[in-house]
C-alpha positions in Angstrom: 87.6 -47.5 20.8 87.6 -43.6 21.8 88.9 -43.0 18.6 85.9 -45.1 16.6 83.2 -43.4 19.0 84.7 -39.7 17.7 84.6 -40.4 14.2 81.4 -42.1 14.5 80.1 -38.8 15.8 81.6 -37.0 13.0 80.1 -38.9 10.1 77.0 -38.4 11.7 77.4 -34.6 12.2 78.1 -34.3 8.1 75.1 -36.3 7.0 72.1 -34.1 5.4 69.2 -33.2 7.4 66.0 -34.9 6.5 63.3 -32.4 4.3 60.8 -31.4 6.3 57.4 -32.9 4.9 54.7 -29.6 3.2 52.7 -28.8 5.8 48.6 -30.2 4.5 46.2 -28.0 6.0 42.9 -28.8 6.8 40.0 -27.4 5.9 36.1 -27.7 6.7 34.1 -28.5 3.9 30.1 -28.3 3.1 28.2 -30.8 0.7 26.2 -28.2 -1.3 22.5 -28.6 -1.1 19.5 -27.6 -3.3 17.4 -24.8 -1.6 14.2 -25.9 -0.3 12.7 -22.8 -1.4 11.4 -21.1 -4.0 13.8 -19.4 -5.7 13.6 -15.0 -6.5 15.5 -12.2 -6.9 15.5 -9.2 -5.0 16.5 -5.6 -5.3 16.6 -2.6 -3.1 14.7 0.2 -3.9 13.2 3.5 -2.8 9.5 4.9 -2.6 8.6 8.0 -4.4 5.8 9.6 -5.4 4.9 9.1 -9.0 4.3 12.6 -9.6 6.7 15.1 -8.1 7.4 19.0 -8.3 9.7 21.6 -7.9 8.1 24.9 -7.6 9.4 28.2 -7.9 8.4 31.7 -8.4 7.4 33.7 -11.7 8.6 36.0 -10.3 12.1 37.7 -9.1 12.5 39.2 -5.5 13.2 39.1 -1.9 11.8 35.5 0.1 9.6 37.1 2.8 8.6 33.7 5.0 8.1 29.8 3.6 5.6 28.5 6.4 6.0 25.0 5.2 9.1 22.7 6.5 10.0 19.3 4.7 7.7 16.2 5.4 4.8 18.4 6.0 1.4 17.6 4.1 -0.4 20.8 2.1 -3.4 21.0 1.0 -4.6 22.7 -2.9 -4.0 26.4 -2.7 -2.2 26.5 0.9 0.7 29.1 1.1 4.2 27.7 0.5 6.5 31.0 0.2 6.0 34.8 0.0 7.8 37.4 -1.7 8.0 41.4 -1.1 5.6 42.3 -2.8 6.3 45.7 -2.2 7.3 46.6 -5.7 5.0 45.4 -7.4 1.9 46.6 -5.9 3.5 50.0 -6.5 3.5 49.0 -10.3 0.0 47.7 -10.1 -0.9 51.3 -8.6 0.8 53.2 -11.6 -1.0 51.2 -14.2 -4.5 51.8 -12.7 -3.5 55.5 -12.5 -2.9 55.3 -16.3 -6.3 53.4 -16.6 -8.0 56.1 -15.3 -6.1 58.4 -17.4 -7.0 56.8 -20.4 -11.0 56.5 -19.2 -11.5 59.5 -18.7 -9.7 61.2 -22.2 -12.0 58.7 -23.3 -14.6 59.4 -22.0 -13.9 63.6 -23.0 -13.2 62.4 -26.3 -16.4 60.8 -26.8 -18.8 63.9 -25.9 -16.8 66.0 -28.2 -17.9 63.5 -30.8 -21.4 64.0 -29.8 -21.0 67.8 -30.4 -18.9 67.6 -33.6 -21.5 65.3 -35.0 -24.3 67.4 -34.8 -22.3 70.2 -35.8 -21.5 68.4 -38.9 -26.0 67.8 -39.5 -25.8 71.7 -39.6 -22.7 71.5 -42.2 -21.0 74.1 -40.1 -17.8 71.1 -39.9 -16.6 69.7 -42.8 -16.4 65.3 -43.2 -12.7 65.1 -43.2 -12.7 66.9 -39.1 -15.4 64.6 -38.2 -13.3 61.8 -39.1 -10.2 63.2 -37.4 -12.6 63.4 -34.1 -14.1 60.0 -34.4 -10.4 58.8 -35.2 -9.3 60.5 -32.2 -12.0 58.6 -29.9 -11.0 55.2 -31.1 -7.2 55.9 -30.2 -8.3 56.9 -26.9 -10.8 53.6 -26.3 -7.2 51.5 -27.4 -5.0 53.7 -24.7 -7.9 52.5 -22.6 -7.7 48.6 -23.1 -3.8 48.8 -23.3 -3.7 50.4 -20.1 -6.9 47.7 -18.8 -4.3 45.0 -19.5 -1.0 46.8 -18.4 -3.1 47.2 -15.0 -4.2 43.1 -15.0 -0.6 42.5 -16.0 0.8 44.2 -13.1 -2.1 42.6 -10.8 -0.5 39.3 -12.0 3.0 39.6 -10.9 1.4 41.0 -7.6 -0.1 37.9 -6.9 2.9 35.7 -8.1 4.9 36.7 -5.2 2.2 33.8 -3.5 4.0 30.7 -4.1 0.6 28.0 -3.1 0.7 24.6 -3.6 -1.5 23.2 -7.0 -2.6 20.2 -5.2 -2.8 18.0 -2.3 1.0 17.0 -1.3 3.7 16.7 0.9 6.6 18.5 1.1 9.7 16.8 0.1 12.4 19.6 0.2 12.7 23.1 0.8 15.0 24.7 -1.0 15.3 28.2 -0.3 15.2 30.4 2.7 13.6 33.3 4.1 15.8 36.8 3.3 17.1 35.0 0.0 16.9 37.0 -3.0 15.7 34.5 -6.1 15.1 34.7 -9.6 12.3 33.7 -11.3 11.9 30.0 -11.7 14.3 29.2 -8.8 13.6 26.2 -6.9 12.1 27.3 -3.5 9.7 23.8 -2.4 9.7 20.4 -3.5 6.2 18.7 -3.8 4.9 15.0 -3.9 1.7 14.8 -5.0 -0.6 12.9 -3.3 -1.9 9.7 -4.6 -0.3 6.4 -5.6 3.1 5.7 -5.0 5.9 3.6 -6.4 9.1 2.0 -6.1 12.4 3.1 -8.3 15.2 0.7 -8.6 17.6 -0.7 -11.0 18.0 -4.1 -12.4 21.2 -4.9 -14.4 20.8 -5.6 -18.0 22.1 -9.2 -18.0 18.5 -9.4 -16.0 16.4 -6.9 -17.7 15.0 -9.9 -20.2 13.0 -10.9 -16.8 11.3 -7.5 -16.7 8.4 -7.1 -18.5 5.5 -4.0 -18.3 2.7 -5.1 -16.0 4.2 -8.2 -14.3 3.4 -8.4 -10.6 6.1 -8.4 -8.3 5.9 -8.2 -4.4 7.7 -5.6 -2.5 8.4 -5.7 1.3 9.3 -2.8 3.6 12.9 -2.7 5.2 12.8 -5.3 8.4 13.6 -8.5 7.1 10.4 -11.2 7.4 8.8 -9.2 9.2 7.0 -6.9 7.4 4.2 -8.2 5.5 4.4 -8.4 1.8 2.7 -5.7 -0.7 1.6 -6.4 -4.1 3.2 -4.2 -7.2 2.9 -4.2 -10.4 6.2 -3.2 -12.9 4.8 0.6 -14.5 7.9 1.7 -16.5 11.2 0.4 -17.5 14.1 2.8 -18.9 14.8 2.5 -22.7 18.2 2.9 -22.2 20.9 2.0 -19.3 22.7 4.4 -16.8 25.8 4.5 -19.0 28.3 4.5 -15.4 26.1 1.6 -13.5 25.1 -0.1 -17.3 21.8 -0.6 -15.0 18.3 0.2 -16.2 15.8 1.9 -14.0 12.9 0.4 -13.4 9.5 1.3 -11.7 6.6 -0.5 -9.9 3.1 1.0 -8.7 2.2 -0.3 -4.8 -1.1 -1.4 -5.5 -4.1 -1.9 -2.7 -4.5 0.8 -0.1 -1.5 0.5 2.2 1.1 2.7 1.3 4.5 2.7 2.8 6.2 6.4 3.7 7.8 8.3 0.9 12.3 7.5 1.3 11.5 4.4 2.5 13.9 1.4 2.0 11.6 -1.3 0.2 13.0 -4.7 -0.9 11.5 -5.6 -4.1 11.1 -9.9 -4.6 10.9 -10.9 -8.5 10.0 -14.2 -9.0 12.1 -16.4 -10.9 11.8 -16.7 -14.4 10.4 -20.2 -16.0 14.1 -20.7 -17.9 15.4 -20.1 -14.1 13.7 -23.3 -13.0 16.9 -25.5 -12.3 17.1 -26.0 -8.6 19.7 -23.1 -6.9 22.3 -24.0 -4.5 22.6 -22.0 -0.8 26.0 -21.2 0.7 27.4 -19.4 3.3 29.0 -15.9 2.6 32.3 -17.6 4.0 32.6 -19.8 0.9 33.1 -17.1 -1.3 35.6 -15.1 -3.0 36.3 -12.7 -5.9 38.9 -13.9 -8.6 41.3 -12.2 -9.8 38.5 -11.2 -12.8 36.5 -10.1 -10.2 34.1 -12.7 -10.7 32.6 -15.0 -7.9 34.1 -18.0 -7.4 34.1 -21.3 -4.8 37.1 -23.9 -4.0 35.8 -27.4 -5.0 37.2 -30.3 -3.3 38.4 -33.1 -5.4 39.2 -35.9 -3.2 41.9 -38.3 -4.2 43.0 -41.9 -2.2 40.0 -42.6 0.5 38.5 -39.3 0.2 40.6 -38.2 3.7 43.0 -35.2 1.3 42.3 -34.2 -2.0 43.3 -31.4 -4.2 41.1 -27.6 -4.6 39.9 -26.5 -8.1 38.6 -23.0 -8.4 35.2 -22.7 -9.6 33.3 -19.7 -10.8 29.8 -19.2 -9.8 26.6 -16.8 -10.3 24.7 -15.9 -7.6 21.3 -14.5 -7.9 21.1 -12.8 -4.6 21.2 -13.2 -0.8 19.0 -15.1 1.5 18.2 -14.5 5.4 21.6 -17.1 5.9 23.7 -16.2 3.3 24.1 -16.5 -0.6 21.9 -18.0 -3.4 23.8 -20.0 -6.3 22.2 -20.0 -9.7 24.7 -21.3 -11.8 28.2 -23.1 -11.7 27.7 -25.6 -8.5 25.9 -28.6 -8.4 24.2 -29.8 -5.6 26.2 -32.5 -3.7 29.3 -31.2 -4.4 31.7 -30.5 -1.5 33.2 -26.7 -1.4 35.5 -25.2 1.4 32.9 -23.8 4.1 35.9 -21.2 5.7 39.1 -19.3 5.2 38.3 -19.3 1.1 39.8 -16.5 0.7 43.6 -18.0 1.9 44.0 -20.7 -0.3 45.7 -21.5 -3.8 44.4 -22.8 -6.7 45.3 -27.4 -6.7 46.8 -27.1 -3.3 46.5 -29.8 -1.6 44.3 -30.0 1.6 42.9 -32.5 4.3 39.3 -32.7 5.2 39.2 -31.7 8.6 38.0 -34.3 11.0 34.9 -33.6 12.0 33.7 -34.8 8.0 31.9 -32.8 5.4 28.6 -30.6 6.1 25.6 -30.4 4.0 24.2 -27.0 3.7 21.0 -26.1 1.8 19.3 -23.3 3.2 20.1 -23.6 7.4 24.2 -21.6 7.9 25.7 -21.7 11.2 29.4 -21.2 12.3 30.5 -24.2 15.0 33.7 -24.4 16.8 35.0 -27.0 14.6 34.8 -24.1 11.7 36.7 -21.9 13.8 39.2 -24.0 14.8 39.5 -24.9 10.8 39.6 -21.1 10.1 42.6 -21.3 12.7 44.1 -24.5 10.5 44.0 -22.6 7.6 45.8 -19.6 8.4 48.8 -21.3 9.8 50.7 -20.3 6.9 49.5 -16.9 5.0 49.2 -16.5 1.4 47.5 -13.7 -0.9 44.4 -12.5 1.0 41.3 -12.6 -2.1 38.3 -10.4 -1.8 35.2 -11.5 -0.8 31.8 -10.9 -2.2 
């Protein structure tokens, strides 16, 4: 009998291990919703002035003071930026000396005249020295105007070394400082003229059909609800794109009489387009993930048996921008459709899954993160895989 009980134990020592079953993980899914909402597109732009200068001097020398620091408002003709003038008023002093020069040979040569001429009623001249004289006098009255306009000349680049503003504005940037030696036309003062403003942005071109000139748009000022919302109107599109971004810059005119500041953050809202109509779809950012094209894609759960497991399909989708709660779908989901809510970015291409127990979530518009999402974030990382990039 010992003998039976040992090789009993044997046989049993030699058989094969049974395979351990795959491990099914579970996962928290959402029933994708149509948004309540109207849907829009928004962009992030910045407010400018729609006129803007850079001023400089005419003028080479030595930067004396610049009273004005950035952000400050100017009035037309303030004082921007000064240079030594030191040279050229000496300049403007030489050529009035040479005025004066020429006056008064001038002014010699025009009373000989007067004494040749009547010398020449007594014929004690001849005709041919009158003319030299009289020649002689309208040489001197050129010298004279040459030297008038040498001497406004010179008055001229006296008072170019006075940088002053052209119009009402505010100073955007300052550009040179005090003790710098510049050349003429160097930038010294940024200006933005006072008077409407605008928003610049760009829109990329599979969305530049949506843009047309004069269509009213609403923009709202960084701060989320908030803020209150400003009309616009669309003022000037780019004819061509940014060739790095392949994005085309657009601008819009803030209409009424509230302005926002100048550099401010502003969100501009487009409203969809009447081929956009088909209801969008709202998901949380955790749903998401990049492909490996890059592309923006969702794992759909295809259920199999009673709907308890199931296999996961990638699915590509296009958003059209992000909500207060996350991401708007425009194309490639439809609503009622169950995606993986968490942990997207863990998980293969037909693997299969379980739905997690506490059943499936319908999401259209309202996100939230519960515990039972977190402790199916913790299911699903139980065994890594390829991390994928989210959006």
């Amino acid at each position: 009998m010992l003998a039976a009980a040992v090789l009993l134990a044997l046989l049993g020592a030699c058989s094969k291990p049974e395979p351990t079953p795959p491990v099914v993980r579970a996962v928290k899914l959402l029933t994708a919703g149509a948004s309540p909402h109207v849907a829009h597109t928004e962009y992030a732009g910045v407010v400018t002035a729609r006129s803007e200068a850079t001023l400089g001097f005419r003028v080479a020398g030595k930067l004396l003071e610049r009273p004005v620091a950035m952000g400050q408002a100017v009035r037309k003709g303030q004082l921007l930026a000064q240079l030594d003038a030191s040279d050229y008023r000496l300049s403007a002093a030489a050529a009035a000396a040479q005025l004066r020069a020429a006056v008064t040979e001038r002014d010699v040569l025009a009373a000989d005249l007067k004494r040749f001429e009547a010398l020449r009623a007594q014929n004690f001249i001849s005709a041919a020295e009158l003319e030299r004289r009289s020649a002689a006098l309208k040489a001197a009255q050129s010298r004279v105007a040459q030297a008038q306009a040498q001497l406004t000349a010179q008055g001229n680049q006296t008072e170019y070394t006075r940088l002053v503003a052209h119009a009402d504005a505010i100073v955007t940037a300052t550009l040179a400082e005090p003790g710098q030696v510049v050349g003429a036309g160097t930038p010294v003062v940024r200006l933005a003229l006072d008077g409407p403003r605008e928003v610049s942005f760009a829109v990329p071109e599979q969305r530049l059909a949506q843009v047309q000139p004069g269509q009213q748009v609403q923009v709202r000022a960084w701060g989320g609800q908030a803020q209150p919302l400003l009309p616009a109107r669309v003022r000037e599109i780019a004819a061509s794109a940014d060739p790095a971004t392949r994005t085309f810059a657009v601008k819009v005119e803030i209409l009424g009489e509230r302005q926002p500041p100048l550099g401010a953050t502003i969100t501009v809202i487009w409203p969809q387009a009447a081929s956009d109509s088909a209801p969008l779809i709202h998901l949380p950012g955790t749903a998401l993930w990049r492909n490996q094209a890059g592309r923006n894609a969702v794992w759909v759960f295809e259920p199999q048996g009673d709907g308890s497991s199931g296999t996961l399909a990638e699915r590509e989708v296009e958003l059209a921008g992000p909500d207060a709660n996350g991401w708007i779908v425009r194309s490639g989901l439809r609503a009622g459709e169950r995606v993986v809510a968490t942990g997207a970015h863990v998980l293969q291409a037909g693997e299969r899954v379980r739905v997690y127990a506490s059943g499936p979530q319908t999401h259209a518009g309202a996100m939230g993160t519960t515990g039972a999402a977190v402790e199916a974030d913790q299911a699903i990382a139980a065994q890594p895989t390829p991390a994928r990039e989210q959006p």
